[in-house]
C-alpha positions in Angstrom: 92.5 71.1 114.1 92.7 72.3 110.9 95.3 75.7 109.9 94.6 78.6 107.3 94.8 82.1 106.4 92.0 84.7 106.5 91.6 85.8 102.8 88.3 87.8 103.2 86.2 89.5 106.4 82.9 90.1 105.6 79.5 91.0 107.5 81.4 89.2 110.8 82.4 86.3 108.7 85.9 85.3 108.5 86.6 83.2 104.5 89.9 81.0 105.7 92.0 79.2 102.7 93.2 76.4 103.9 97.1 75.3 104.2 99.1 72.6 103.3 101.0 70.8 105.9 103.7 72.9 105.3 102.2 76.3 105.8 101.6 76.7 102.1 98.1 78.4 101.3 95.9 75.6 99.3 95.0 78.2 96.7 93.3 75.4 94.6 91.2 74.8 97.4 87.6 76.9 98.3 87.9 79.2 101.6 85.8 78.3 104.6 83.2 80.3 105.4 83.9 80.8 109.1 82.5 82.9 112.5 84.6 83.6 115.4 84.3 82.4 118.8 83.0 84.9 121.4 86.2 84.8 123.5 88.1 87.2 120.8 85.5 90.3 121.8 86.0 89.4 125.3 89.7 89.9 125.0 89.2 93.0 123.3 90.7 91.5 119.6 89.5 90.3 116.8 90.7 88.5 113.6 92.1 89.9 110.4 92.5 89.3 106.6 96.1 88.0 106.8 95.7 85.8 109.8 97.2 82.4 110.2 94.3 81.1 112.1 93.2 77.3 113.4 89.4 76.7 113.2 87.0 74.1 113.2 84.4 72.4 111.0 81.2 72.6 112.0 78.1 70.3 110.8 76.8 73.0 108.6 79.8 72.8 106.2 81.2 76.1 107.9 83.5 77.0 110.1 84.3 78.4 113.8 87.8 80.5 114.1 89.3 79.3 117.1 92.8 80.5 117.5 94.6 83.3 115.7 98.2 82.7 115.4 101.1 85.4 116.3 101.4 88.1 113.9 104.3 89.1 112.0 102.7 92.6 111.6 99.8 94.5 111.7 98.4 97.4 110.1 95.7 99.7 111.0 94.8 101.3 107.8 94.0 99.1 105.8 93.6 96.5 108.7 96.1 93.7 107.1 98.0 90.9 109.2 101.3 89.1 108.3 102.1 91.9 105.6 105.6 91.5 104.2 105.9 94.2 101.5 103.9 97.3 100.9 103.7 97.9 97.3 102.6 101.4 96.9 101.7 102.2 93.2 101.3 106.0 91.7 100.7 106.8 88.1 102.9 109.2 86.0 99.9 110.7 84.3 96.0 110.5 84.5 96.1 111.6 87.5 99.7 112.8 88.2 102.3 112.3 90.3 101.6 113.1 93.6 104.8 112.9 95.9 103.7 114.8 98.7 101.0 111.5 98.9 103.7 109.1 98.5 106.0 110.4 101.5 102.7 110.3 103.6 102.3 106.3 102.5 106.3 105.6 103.3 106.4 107.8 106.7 103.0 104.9 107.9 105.0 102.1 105.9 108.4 102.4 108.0 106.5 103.2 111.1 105.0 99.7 110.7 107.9 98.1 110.1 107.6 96.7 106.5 109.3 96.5 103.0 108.5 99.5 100.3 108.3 98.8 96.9 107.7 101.9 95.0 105.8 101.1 91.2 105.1 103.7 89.0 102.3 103.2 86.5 101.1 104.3 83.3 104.1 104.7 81.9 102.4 104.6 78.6 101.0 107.4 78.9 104.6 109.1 78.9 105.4 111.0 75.6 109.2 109.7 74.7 110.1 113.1 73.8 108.3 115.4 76.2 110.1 116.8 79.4 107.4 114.3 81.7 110.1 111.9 81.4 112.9 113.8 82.5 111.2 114.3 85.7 109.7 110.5 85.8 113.6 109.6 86.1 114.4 112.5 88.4 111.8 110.6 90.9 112.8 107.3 90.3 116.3 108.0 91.0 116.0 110.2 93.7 113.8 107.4 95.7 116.7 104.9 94.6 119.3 106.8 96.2 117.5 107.0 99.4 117.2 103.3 99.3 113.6 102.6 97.8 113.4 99.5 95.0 111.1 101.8 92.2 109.4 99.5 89.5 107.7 101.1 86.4 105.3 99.2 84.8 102.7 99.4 82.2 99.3 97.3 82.5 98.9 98.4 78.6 102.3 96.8 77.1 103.0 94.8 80.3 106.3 96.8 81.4 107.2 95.7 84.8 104.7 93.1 85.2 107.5 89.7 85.8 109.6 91.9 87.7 106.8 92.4 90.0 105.4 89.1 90.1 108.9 88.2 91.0 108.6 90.6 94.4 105.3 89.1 95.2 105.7 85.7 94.8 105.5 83.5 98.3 104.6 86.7 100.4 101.5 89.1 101.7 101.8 92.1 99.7 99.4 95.2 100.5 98.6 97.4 97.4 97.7 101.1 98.6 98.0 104.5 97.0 96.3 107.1 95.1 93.4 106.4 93.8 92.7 105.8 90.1 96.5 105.0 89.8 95.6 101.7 88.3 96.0 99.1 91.3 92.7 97.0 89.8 94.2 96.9 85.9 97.5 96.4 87.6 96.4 93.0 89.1 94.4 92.4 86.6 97.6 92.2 84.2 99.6 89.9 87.0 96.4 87.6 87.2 94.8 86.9 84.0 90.8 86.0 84.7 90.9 88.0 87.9 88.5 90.8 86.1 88.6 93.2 89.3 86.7 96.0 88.8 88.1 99.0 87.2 86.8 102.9 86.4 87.2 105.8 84.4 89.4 108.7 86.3 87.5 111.3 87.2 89.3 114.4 85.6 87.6 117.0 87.4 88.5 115.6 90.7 91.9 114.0 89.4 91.5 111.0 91.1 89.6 107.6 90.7 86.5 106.4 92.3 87.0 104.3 94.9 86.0 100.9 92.8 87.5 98.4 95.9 85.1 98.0 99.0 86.6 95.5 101.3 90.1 94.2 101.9 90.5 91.0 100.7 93.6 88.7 99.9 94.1 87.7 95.6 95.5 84.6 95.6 98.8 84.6 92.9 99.5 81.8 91.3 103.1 82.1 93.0 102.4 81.3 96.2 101.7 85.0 96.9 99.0 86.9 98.1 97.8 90.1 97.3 95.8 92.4 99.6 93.4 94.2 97.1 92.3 97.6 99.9 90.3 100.3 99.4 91.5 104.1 98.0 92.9 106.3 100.1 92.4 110.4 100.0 94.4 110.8 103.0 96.3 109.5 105.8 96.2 110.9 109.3 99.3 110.5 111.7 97.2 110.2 115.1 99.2 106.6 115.7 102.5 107.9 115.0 104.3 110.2 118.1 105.6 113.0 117.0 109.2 112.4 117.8 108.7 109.2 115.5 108.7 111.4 112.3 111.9 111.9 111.7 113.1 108.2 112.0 110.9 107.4 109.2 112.8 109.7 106.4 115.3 107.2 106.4 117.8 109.4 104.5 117.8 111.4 107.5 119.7 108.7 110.1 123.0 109.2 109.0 122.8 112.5 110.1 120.3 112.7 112.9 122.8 111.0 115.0 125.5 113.7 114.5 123.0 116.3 115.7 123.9 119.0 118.5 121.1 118.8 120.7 119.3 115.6 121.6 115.8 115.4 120.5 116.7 117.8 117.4 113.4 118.2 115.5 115.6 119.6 112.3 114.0 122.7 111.3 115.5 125.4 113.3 117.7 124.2 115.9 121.4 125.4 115.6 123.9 122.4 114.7 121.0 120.2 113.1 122.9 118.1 109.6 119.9 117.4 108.4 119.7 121.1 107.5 123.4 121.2 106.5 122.6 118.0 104.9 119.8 119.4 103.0 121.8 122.7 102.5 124.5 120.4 101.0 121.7 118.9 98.3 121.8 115.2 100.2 118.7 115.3 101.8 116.2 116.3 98.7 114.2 119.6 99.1 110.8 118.0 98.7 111.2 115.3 101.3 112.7 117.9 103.3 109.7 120.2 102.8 107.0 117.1 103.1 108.9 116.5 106.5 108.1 120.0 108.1 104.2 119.7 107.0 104.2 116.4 108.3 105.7 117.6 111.7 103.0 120.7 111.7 100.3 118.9 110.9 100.8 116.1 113.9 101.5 118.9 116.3 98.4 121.0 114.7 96.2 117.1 115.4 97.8 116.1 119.1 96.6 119.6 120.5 93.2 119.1 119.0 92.7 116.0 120.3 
């Protein structure tokens, strides 16, 4: 029986690439147009872009998904198997930076398990002499001290662009953030030919129409893949637990553990180093700050619901 990997879902059909005999995605080939047996809904699942998946050929020239292999990983939003690294891309300028966003995207991206790869765009768009790029490098370092790999790039000049092809190459990679941050141009510049569809920024509303409609995997022609996903305006944190928050500010575990009481939630509690920690200048006030609206916000969402 035949192997691939789901590259598209659309209107309940699955498009599986097929894979070479050593589990290398046939990119040269044409995806089979498949639909999935009935025995998925009965077991309450149901296959995903991302899936390493066995189907058959039927007479028809299509296909019938009969087996989805283990999963790696899974995400909910955007609903992605197999992902690797989460590539999560936010423009300097036009529209700017918006940090509070970004902390929102790494608290679901270490909750899930995966790789972060922080890429700033636009960077043309940054006067050489103005103070934007003081504070460009004030963000960029402050994410590399807490352990974040931060890429700027350029789809303009091409700034960045081999560095990340070099991170994506042989993997799944999901591309999320704000929209209008220049994902489509971005992939457009790694993949010459792709001609994704792009749009103006909206100025009034600082943020990009949403120009993406379905998840689907971009074939790179280093053995990567790309999942292409819709904008996002906002997360929710209804699959996180409250007590889970904390773990993913990862600059916070070297002092969490040195905590007074167990179960510290680091905003009031006496003998918390977090807040000596933050008090100290090691734990940056805006993380700190996204942190606390993070943790009132779940709390404010779990009593509602």
């Amino acid at each position: 029986m035949p192997e691939g990997i789901i590259v598209k879902a659309l209107s309940g059909y699955y498009y599986v690439m097929p894979v070479e005999d050593n589990g290398v995605p046939s990119v040269e080939g044409s995806a089979v147009q498949c639909r999935a047996r009935g025995i998925f809904r009965k077991r309450g699942t149901s296959p995903l872009v991302g899936d390493r998946v066995s189907y058959m050929l039927t007479e028809n020239g299509e296909g019938t998904v009969d087996e989805i292999h283990k999963r790696e990983t899974e995400l909910i939003r955007p609903p992605v198997a197999n992902v690797s690294l989460a590539v999560l891309l936010f423009s300097v300028k036009e529209p700017d930076m918006n940090l509070n966003l970004l902390d929102k995207f790494l608290v679901h991206i270490e909750q899930a398990g995966l790789d972060a790869l922080i890429v700033l765009t636009k960077q043309d768009l940054i006067d050489p002499e103005a103070e934007d790029r003081n504070i460009v490098a004030e963000v960029k370092a402050m994410y590399e001290q807490i352990g974040y790999e931060v890429i700027s790039t350029s789809s303009r000049t091409g700034e960045g662009s081999e560095l990340l092809r070099e991170r994506l190459a042989g993997k799944i990679s999901v591309f999320s953030g704000q929209s209008g941050v220049g994902k489509s141009s971005m992939l457009n510049a790694l993949m010459p030919g792709l001609t994704l569809e792009t749009s103006a920024i909206s100025m009034r509303l600082g943020r990009g129409k949403h120009t993406t409609r379905h998840v689907e995997l971009i074939p790179l022609d280093n053995g990567g893949f790309v999942a292409d996903t819709p904008g996002f305006s906002q997360l929710d944190f209804l699959e996180i637990g409250v007590e889970e928050l904390s773990t993913c500010f990862r600059e916070f575990a070297q002092f969490a553990d040195q905590c007074k009481f167990r179960g510290c939630t680091h905003t009031h509690e006496p003998g918390c180093k977090v807040l000596t920690a933050k008090e100290e200048g090691l734990v940056s006030e805006s993380r700190y700050q996204h942190y606390v609206q993070f943790l009132t916000e779940m709390k404010d969402k779990k009593r509602r619901y």
